[in-house]
C-alpha positions in Angstrom: -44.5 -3.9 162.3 -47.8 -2.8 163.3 -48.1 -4.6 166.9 -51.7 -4.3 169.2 -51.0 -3.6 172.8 -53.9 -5.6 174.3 -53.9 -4.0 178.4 -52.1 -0.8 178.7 -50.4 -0.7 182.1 -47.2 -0.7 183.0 -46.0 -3.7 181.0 -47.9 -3.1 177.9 -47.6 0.9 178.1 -43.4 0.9 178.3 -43.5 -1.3 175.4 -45.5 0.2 173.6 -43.9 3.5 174.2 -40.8 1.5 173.5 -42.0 0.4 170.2 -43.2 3.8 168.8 -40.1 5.1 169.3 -38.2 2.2 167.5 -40.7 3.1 164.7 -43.2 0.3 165.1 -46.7 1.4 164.8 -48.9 0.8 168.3 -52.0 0.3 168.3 -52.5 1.2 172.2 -55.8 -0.5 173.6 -58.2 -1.2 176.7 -61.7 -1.0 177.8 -61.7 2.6 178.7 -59.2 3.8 175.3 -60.1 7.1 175.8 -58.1 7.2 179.4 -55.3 6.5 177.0 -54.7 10.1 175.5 -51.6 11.0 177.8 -50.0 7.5 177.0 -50.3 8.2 173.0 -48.5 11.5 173.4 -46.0 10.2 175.5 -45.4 7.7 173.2 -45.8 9.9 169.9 -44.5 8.1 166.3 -47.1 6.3 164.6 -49.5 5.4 168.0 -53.6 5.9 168.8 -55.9 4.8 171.4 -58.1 2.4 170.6 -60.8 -0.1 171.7 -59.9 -4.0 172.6 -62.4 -4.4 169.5 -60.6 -2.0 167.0 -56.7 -3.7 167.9 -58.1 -7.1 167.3 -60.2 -6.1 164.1 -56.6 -3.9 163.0 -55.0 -7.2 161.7 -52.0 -6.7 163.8 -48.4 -8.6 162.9 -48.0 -9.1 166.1 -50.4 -8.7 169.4 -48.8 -8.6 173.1 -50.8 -9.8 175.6 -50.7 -7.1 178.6 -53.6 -7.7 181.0 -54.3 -9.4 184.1 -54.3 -13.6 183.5 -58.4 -13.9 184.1 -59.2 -11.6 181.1 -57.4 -14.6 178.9 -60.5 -16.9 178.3 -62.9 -14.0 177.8 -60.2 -12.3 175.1 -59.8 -15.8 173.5 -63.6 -16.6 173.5 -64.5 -12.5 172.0 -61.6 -12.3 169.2 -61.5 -15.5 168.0 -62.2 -14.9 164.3 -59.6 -11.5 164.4 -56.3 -13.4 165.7 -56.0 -16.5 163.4 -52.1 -16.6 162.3 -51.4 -13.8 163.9 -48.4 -13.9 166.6 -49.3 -13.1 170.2 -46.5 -12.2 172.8 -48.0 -13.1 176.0 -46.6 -10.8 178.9 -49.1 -12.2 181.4 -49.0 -13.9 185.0 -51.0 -16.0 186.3 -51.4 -14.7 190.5 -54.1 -16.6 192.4 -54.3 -13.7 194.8 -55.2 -11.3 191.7 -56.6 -13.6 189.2 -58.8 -16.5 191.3 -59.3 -19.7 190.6 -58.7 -19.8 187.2 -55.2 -18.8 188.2 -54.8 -21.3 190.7 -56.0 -24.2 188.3 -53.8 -23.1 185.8 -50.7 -23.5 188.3 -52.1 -26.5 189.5 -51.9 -28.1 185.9 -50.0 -30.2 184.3 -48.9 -27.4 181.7 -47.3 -24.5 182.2 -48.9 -20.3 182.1 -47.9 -20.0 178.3 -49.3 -23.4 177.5 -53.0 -23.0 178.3 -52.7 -19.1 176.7 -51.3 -20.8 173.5 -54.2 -23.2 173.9 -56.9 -20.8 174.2 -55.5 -18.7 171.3 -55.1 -21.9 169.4 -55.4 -20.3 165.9 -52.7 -18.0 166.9 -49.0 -18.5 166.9 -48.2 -17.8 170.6 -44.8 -16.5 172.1 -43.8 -15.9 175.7 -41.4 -12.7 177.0 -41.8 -9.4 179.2 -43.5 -11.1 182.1 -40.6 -12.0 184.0 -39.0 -8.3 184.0 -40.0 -5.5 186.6 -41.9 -2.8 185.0 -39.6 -0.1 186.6 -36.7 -1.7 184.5 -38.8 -2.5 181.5 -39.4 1.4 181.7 -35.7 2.5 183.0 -33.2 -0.1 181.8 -34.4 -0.5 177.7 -32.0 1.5 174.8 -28.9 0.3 176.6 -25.5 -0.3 173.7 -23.9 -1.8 176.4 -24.7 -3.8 179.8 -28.1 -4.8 178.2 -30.6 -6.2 180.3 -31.0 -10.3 179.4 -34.9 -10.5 178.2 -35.7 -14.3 178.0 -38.6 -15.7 175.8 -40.0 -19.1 174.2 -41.7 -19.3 171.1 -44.0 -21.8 169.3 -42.7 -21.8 165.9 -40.1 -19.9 163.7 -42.3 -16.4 162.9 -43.4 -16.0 166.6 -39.9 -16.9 167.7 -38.4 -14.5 164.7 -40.4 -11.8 165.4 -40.3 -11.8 169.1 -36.8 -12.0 168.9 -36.9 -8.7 166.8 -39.6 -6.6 169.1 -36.9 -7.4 172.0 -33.6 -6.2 170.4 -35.0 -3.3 168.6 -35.9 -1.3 172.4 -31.9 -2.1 173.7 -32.4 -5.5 175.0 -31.1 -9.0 174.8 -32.9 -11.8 173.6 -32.3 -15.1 175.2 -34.6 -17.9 173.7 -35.0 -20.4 176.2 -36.9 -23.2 174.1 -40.6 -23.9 173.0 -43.5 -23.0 175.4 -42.5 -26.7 177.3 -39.9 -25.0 178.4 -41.3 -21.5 180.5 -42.0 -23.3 183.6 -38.8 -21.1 184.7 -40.2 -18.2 183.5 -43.3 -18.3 186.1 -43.8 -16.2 189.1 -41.5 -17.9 191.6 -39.4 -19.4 189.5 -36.0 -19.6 188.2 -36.3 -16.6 185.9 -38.9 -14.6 187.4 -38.2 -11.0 188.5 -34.4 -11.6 187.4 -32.9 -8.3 185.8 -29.6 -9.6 185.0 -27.1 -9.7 181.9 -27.1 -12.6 179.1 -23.9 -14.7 180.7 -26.1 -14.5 183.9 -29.3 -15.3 182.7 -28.0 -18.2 180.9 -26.3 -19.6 183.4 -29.4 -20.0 185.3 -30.9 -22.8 182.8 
């Protein structure tokens, strides 16, 4: 798959490091790409640096959604004609303390982190993993043929949920699919699954 890593920190650089070496091509990408040379030859396979503007206009399979939770309605607004049917992965968190009020009104709301991302990227097909795993285990813990780490997602239909699925078991992990997008209220900070680095049978028994 050719997948845009949209934010290239610690959540979206492991994967897409991850990725590359799976065989995925990455499409590595933030507002300053060209700070992104040691990442791309850390990662090696089929990855570049490139701009926000050059993932979106790359016609991605799949897009993973990597930086801070305020830079959602901007991203939505910007690239709204480059993501239509495409799947996004959001790996994003909403944290008042971080994020502002935006943050805090989305937590407030009657729908869930995922939800309002899936509503703002409503021509997109929007799925919802990574943002519950620490990025030191994300990095450390992937490639494992045994004791895998349990990585839950949600999906909104059958590609994002197929796909998603795929992206997770091809870097050594376990998928877990815990339901539609309804169904991530666990997933948020503070929450049931949040910050858990635990097996399947563990991770299931907690929903």
């Amino acid at each position: 798959m050719k997948i845009g890593v949209i934010g290239s920190g610690n959540i979206g650089g492991n994967l897409g490091k991850h990725w590359a070496k799976a065989g995925h091509e990455v499409l590595f990408s933030s507002r300053h790409p060209e700070q992104l040379n040691d990442l791309v030859r850390d990662a090696g396979g089929n990855s570049k640096a490139v701009s926000i503007e050059k993932a979106f206009e790359a016609k991605a399979d799949v897009y993973l959604l990597a930086t801070p939770y305020m830079a959602i309605d901007r991203l939505s607004e910007l690239y709204a004609g480059e993501y239509g049917n495409k799947v996004i992965i959001d790996a994003t968190n909403p944290y008042p303390d971080r994020d502002g009020k935006m943050a805090q009104d989305v937590r407030d709301s009657n729908r869930n982190a995922s939800e309002y991302t899936a509503m703002k990227f409503n021509t997109a097909k929007t799925a919802k993993a990574f943002n519950t795993i620490k990025a030191e285990h994300l990095k450390d813990r992937a490639w494992r043929d045994q004791d895998k780490l349990a990585i839950p997602f949600a999906a909104q239909d059958e590609d994002s949920k197929n796909k998603t699925q795929q992206l997770i078991e091809d870097i050594g992990f376990d998928a877990v699919y815990i339901g539609d997008l309804t169904k991530t209220n666990i997933m948020d900070p503070d929450q049931k699954l949040y910050g858990q680095s635990v097996n399947r049978k563990e991770l299931e028994s907690m929903f």
